[in-house]
N, C-alpha and C positions, 0 to 999 in steps of 0.2 A: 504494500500500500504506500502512496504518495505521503509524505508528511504533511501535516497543516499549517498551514500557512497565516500568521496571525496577523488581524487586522490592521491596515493602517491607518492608526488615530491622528488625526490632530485637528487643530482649531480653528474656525473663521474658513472654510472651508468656500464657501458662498461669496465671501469679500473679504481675500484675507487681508488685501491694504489696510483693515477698520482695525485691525489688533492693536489693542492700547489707547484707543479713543476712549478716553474718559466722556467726554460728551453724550456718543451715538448709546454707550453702555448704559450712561443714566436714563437718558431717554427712553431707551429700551426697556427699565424698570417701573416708568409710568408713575402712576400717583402709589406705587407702591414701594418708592425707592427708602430706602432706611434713611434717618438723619443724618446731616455731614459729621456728627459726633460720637456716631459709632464705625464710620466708614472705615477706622483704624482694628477694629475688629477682624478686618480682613484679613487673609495671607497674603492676598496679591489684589490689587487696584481692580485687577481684569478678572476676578473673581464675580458670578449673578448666583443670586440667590436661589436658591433649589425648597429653603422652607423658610417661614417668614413668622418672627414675634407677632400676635395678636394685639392690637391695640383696646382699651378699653372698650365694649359693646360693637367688636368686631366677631365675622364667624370664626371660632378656632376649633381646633381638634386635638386631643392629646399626644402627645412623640415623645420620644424621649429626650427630647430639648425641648420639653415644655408645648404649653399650649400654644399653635400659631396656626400656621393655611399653607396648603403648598404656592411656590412663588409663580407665575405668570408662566414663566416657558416649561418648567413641568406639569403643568395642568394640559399642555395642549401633547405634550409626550404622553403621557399617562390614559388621553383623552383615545389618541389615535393607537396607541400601541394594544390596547386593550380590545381594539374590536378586528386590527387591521397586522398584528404580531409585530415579529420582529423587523419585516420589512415589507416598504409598501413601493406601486412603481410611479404613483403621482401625485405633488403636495402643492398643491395650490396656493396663493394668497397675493396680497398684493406687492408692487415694487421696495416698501419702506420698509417691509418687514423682514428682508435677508439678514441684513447686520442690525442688531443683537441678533433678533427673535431664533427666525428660523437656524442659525449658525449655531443659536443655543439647542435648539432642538434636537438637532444633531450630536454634539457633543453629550449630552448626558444621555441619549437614548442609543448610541451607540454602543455608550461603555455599559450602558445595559443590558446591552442583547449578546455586545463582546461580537459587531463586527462593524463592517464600515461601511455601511450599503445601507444605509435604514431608508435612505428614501431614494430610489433610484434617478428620479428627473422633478426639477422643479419648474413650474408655471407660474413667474411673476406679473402680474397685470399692473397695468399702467394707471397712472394714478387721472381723479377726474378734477380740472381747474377751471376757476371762477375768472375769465376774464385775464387768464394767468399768472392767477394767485390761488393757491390751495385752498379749497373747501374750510371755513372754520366759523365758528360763531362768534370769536371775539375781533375778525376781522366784519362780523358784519355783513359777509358775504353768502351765507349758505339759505339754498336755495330750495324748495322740496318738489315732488315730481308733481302735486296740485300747482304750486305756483307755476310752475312749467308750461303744464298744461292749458295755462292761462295765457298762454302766449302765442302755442304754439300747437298743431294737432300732433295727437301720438305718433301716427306714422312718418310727420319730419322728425320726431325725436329718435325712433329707431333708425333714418337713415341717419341721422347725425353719428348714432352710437357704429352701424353699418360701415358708414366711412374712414373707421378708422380700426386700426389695426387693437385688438384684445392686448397685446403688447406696449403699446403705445397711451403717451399721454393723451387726454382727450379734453381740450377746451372747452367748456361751456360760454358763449359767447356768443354778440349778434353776429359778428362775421361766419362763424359755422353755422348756427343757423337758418345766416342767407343762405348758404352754398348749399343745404340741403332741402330749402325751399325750391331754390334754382334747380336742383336734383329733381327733386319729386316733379316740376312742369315736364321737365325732358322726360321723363320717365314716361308722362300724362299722354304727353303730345305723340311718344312712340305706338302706345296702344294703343291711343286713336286714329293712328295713320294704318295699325296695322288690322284693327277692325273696319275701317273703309275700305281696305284692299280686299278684305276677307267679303265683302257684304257686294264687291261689285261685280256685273258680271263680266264674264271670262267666257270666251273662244278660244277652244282645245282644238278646233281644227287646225288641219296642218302642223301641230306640236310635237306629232311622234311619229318618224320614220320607220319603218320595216326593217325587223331584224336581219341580220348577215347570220350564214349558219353557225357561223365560232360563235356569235352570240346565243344563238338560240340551242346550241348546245351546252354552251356553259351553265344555261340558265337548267339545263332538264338535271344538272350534276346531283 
């Protein structure tokens, strides 16, 4: 028998440039990041939390380091490994979430399963912008598919979505929504041109010539 060959670990797999970004890392812990005065806690800066102190009239659960919650990237290991094993062939989500998130996902679910394949291809979708500013409420700019719809009929909004690649950013803006107004005429005008052809009448005479025998043999094959 072949000997085994053991996995090859390591980190940031997804964006390994982010190693050591204090910034993307904290981000990446959301409103659940510990305070800057236990951050010394750590072993290493680049360390994410896997289980997490409960706060006052927070949900907690018992561990052996006390009552807390699991942290953010193992809830989504724990979530998918439990129905989908040790390895899956497609993990979804959008563009922001490689570095931490998903690079965390990997890291500690591989050293749990002990290989290095937990997720074989990833689908990052492209992020959706306001005028070419992100989506957010404290800018004031988010938008919802009622008000949308108030502007605009659903079927420009799916060619707007149409238009653009599942990969790619996707504007929300009057200039896309011209261009898929402008879409949807041309679209209009093609099936009306291609229903009046269809509804006029047509002379078949003289349209088809008399088979030659190589045809009319090829045809009996």
């Amino acid at each position: 028998t072949s000997p085994t060959v053991p996995p090859q670990h390591s980190y940031a797999k997804l964006v390994p440039e982010a190693v050591g970004d204090q910034k993307a890392l904290q981000e990446g812990e959301g409103d659940l990041s510990i305070s800057a005065d236990r951050l010394t806690e750590k072993k290493s800066q680049n360390d994410f939390a896997l289980w997490k102190a409960s706060k006052p009239g927070e949900p907690s659960w018992d561990s052996p380091w006390g009552k807390g919650r699991p942290g953010w990237h193992i809830e989504c290991s724990a979530m998918a490994g439990s129905i989908l094993g040790e390895s899956m062939d497609i993990h979804g989500g959008g563009f922001d979430l490689r570095f931490p998130h998903h690079d965390n996902e990997l890291a500690q679910s591989e050293a749990y399963f002990e290989n290095d394949h937990w997720v074989r291809y990833f689908l990052h979708t492209g992020h959706l912008t306001i005028a070419g500013c992100k989506m957010s409420k404290s800018l004031k700019n988010f938008i919802t598919i009622k008000e949308a719809l108030a502007k605009n009929s659903a079927r420009q909004l799916r060619l707007a979505f149409l238009m653009h690649s599942w990969k790619d950013t996707l504007d929300y803006s009057s200039n896309t929504m011209e261009s898929a107004i402008q879409y949807e005429k041309f679209m209009n005008e093609f099936f009306l041109n291609v229903k009046d052809i269809l509804r006029a009448p047509t002379d078949l005479t003289g349209r088809f010539e008399k088979w030659e025998a190589a045809e009319v043999e090829l045809n009996n094959r």
